[in-house]
C-alpha positions in Angstrom: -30.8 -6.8 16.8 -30.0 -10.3 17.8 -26.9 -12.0 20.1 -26.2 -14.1 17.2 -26.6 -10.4 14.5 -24.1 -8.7 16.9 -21.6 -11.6 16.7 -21.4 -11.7 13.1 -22.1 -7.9 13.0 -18.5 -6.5 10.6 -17.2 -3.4 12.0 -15.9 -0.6 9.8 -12.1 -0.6 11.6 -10.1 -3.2 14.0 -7.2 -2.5 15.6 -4.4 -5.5 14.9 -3.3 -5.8 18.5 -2.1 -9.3 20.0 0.5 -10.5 22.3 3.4 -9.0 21.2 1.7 -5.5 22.2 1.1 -7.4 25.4 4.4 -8.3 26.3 6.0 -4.9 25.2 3.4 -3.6 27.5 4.6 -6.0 30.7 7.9 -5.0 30.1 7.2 -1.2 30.4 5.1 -2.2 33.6 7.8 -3.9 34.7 11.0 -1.1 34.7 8.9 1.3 36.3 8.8 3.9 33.9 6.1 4.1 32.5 5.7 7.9 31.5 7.5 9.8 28.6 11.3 8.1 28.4 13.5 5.9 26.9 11.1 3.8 25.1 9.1 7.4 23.5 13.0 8.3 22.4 13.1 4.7 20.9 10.2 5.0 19.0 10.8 8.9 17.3 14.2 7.3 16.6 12.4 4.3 14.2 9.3 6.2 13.4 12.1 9.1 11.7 14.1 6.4 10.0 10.7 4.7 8.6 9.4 7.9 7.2 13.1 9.4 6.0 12.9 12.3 7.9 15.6 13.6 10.3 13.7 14.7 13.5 10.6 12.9 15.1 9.0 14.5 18.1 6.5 11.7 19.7 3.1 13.6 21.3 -0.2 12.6 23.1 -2.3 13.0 19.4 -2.4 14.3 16.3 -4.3 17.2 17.0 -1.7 18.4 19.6 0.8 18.0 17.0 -0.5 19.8 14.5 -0.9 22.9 17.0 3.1 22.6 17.7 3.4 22.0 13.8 1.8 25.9 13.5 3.5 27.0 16.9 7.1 26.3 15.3 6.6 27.6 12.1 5.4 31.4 14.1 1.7 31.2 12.8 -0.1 33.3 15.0 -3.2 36.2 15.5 -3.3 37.8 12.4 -2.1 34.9 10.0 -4.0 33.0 7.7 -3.5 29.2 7.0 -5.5 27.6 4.1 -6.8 24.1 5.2 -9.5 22.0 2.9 -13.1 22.0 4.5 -13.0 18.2 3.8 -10.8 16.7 6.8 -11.5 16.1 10.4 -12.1 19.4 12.3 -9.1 19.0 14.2 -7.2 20.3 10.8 -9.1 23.7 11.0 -9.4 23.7 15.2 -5.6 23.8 15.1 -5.1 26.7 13.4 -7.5 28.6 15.4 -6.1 27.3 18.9 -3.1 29.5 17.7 -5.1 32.5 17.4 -5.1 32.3 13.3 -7.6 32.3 10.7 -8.6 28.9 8.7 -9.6 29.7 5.1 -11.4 26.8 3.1 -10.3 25.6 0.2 -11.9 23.1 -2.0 -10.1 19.5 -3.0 -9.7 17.4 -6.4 -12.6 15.5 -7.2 -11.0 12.2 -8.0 -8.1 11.6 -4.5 -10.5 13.9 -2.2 -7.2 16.2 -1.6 -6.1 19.4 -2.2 -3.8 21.0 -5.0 -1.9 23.8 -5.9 -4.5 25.2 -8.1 -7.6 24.7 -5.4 -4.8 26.4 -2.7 -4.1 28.7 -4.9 -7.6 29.9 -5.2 -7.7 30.6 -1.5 -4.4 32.7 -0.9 -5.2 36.2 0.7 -2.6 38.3 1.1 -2.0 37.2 5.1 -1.8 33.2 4.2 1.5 32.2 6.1 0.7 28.9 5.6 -1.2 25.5 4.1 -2.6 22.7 5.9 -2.8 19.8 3.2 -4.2 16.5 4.2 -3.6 12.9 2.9 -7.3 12.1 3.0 -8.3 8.5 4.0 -4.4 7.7 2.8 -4.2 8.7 -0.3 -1.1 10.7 -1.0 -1.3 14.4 -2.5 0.4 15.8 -5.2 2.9 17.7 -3.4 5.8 19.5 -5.7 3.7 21.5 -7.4 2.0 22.9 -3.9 5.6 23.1 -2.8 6.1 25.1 -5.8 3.6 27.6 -5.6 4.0 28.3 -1.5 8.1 28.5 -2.3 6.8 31.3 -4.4 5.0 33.0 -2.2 7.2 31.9 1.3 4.5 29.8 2.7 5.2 27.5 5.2 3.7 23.5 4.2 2.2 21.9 7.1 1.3 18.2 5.8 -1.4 16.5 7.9 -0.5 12.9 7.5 -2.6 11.8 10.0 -4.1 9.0 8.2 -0.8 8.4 5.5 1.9 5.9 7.7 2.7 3.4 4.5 1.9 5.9 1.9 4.3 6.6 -1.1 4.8 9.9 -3.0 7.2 9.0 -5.9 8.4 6.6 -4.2 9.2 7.9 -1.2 7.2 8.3 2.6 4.8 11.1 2.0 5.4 13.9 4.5 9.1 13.9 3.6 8.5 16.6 1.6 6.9 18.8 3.4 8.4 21.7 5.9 6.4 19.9 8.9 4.3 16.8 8.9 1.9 15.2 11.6 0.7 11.6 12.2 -2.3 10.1 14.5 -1.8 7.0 16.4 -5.6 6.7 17.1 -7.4 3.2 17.0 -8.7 4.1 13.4 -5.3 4.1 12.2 -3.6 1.4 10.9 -0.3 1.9 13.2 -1.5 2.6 17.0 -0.5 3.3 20.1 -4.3 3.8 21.7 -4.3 7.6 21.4 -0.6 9.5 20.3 0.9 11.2 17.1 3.9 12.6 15.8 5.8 15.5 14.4 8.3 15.2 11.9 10.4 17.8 10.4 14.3 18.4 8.9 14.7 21.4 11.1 16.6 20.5 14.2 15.3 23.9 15.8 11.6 23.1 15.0 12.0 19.5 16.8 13.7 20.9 19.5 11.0 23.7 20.2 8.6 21.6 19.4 10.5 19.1 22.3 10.3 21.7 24.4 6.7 23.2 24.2 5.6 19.8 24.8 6.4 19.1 27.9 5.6 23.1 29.6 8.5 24.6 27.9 10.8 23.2 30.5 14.2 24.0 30.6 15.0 20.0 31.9 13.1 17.6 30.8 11.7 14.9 33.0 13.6 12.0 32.1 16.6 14.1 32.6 15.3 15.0 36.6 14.2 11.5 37.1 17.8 10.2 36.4 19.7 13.4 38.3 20.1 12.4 42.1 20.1 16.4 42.4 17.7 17.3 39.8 18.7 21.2 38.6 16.1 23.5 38.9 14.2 24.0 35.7 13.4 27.0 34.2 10.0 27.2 32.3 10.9 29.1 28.6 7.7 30.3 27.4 4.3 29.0 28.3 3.7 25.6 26.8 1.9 22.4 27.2 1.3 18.7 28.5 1.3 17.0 25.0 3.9 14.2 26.0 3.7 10.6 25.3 3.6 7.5 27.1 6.4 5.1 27.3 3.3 2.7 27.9 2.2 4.2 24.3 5.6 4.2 22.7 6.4 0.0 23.5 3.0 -0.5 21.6 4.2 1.8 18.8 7.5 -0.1 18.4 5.9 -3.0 18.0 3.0 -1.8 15.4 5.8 -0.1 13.4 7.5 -3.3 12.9 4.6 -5.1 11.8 3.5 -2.3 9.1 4.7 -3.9 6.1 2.2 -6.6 6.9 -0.5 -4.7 7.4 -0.3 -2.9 3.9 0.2 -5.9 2.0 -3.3 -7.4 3.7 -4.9 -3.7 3.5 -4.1 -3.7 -0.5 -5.1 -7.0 -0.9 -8.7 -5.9 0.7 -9.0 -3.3 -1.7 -7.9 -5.4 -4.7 -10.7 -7.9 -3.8 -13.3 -4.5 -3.4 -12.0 -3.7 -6.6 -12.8 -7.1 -8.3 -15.9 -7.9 -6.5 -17.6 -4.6 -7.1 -16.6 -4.5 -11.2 -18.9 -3.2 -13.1 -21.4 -1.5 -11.1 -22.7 1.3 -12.8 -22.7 4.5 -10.5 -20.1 3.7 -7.8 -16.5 5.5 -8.4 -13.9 3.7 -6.1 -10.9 5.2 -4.2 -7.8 4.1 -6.0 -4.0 4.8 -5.8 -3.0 8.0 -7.6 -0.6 7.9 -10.9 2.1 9.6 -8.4 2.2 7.5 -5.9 0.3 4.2 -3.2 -2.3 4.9 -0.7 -2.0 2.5 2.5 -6.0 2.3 2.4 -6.6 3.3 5.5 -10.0 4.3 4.3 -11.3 2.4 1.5 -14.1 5.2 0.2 -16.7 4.9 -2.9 -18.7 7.7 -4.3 -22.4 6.7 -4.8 -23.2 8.6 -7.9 -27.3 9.1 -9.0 -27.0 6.5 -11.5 -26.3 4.0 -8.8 -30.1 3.9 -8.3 -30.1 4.7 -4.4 -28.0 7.2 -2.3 -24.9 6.8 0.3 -27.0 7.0 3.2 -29.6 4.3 1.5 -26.7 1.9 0.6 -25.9 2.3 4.6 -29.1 1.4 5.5 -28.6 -1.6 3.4 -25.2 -2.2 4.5 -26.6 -1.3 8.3 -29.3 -3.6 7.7 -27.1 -7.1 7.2 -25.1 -6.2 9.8 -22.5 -4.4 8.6 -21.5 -0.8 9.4 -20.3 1.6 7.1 -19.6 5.6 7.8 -20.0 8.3 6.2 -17.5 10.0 4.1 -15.4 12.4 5.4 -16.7 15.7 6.5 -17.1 18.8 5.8 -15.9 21.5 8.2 -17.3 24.8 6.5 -21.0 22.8 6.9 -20.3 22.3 10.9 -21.7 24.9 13.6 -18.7 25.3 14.5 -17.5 27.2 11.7 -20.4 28.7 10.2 -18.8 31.8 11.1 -16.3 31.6 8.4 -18.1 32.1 4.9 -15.0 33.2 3.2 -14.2 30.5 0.6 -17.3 28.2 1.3 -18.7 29.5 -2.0 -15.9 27.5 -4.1 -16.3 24.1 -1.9 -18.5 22.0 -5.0 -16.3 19.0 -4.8 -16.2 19.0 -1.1 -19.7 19.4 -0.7 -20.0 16.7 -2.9 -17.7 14.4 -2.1 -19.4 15.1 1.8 -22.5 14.3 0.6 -21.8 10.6 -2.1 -19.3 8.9 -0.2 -19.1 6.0 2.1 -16.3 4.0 4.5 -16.5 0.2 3.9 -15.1 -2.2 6.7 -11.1 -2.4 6.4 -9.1 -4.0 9.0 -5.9 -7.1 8.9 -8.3 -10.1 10.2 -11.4 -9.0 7.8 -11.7 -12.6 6.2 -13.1 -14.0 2.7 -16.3 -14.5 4.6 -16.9 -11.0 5.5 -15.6 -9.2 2.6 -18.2 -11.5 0.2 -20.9 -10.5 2.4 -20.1 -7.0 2.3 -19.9 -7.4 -2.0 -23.0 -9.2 -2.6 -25.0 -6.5 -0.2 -23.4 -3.7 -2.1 -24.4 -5.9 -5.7 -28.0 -6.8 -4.1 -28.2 -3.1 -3.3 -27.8 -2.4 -6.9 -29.4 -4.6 -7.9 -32.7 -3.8 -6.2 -32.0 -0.3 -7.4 -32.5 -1.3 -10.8 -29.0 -1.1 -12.2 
């Protein structure tokens, strides 16, 4: 490939960083303090009030926060959590980092999420709890899954990871649930680098959950570094180093404030997908459920057979002008990783399908008119050329 194809190459995601990041950034250089601390308290404080949720507990990813998500709800060896094969591994490596089992369950064909019913299908009599995932930021239709695991006294675990923005009728998703969890990572469209969050109503989750991130330390740091005679700290139960920065934290403030932007320009992306790529036969487009708005942090199609050429040829095609795609989300039952667990892999149709038809296009703030026509008329050339 060319100088000139690289420079006009579109990438799939961008983070929207600039100088206000900058400056935050400075000023955390500045005072010195630069691990876990005021600014990391700052930013649970905003990030809680943002998503209407009492407690926010500010960690070094996702991943980690799911694993205190299962830690505080007593999900252990012996215990199994029902989690859909289609989501990032982290969603099933969680559940086994706590000694538990993951059971697969399949997702709706149309959002790419769970439900009650496909839950329901994979309950076994030691199912403590459910890992349900707003996939790609489309939000899930959660009272009836709250519902059915009320019924049965299952805890709710709501991987948000990819949801910040997101409305479930009319509220933040993962109010709703007993325990959510958010990523920070570049990909997203709030960052902080690398980071997530926990968020819960129960003060004695957060404050475990507090705790267990930072060794299970009886003092927390910021509370030594101001003591001139630091008491001795006593370490509870055997925890981990899952804190945040307040390097990460200033950047979080200030991509928090700037969120309502970024949805209104991530909408308007997908509006113009959805006008420009009208009428093609064979390609089903993500949209916003009848309960709710997706943020469009992913903006996913399904390339059906009547389409004329597959996913991975409409990459090539995309690849091929210079524009890079990915592939849909994945599908953990199909990874080496868990091969092991056959149980419920039989019932995973939609997932293996949706694994298999579905492509990423290019979504970020500064994606211009320019970029987004060339992206269309490849996608319409493609189908073109397919015979469609």
């Amino acid at each position: 490939m060319s100088a000139d194809a690289v420079l006009a190459r579109i990438n799939v995601m961008k983070p929207w960083l600039g100088e206000e990041e900058a400056l935050a950034l400075a000023e955390v250089v500045a005072s010195g303090w630069v691990a876990q601390g005021p600014k990391v308290k700052e930013f649970e404080e905003k990030f809680a009030a943002a998503q209407q949720v009492r407690h926010a507990v500010a960690v070094s990813s996702c991943t980690t926060a799911l694993h205190l998500a299962l830690k505080v709800a007593g999900i252990g060896p012996g215990d199994d959590v029902v989690v859909p094969s289609l989501s990032f591994i982290a969603t099933a490596n969680a559940v086994t980092y706590v000694g538990a089992r993951p059971v697969f369950c399949d997702v709706d064909p149309a959002t790419g999420n769970v439900t009650a019913e496909t839950l329901h299908a994979a309950l076994t009599l030691d199912t403590r709890a459910v890992i349900v995932v707003d996939q790609g930021g489309v939000p899930l239709d959660l009272d009836p899954i709250r519902q059915l695991c009320n019924r049965h006294e299952i805890t709710v675990i709501e991987d948000a990871a990819c949801g910040v923005g997101s409305t479930y009728k009319g509220r933040p998703i993962g109010a709703g649930a007993d325990v959510a969890v958010w990523s920070f990572h570049p990909r997203k469209i709030l960052t902080t680098g690398e980071g997530g969050m926990l968020t819960t109503n129960r003060a004695d989750w957060a404050a475990r959950a507090r705790t267990l991130r930072e060794h299970s330390m009886s003092v927390s740091a910021a509370d030594r570094h101001t003591s001139t005679l630091a008491p001795a700290e006593v370490y509870l139960e055997v925890g981990f180093n899952y804190r945040m920065t307040d390097l990460q934290a200033a950047v979080g403030i200030v991509q928090l404030g700037r969120l309502p932007e970024v949805l209104d320009r991530r909408r308007d992306i997908a509006a113009r997908y959805v006008a420009g790529l009208a009428g093609l036969r064979g390609l089903r487009m993500v949209s916003d459920p009848p309960y709710g708005t997706t943020n469009f942090q992913s903006f996913w199609v399904e390339v059906l057979p009547s389409f004329g050429t597959t996913r991975d040829g409409l990459m090539e095609r995309l690849a091929d002008a210079g524009i890079s795609a990915r592939r849909g989300i994945m599908a953990a039952h199909r990874q080496p990783a868990y091969r092991w667990q056959a149980k419920g892999s039989a019932g995973l149709q939609h997932t293996e399908r949706l694994n298999d038809r579905t492509l990423i296009l290019p979504v970020f703030h500064e994606l211009d008119e320019d970029g987004l026509g060339r992206i269309i008329s490849t996608i319409r050339a493609a189908a073109v050329g397919a015979g469609t």
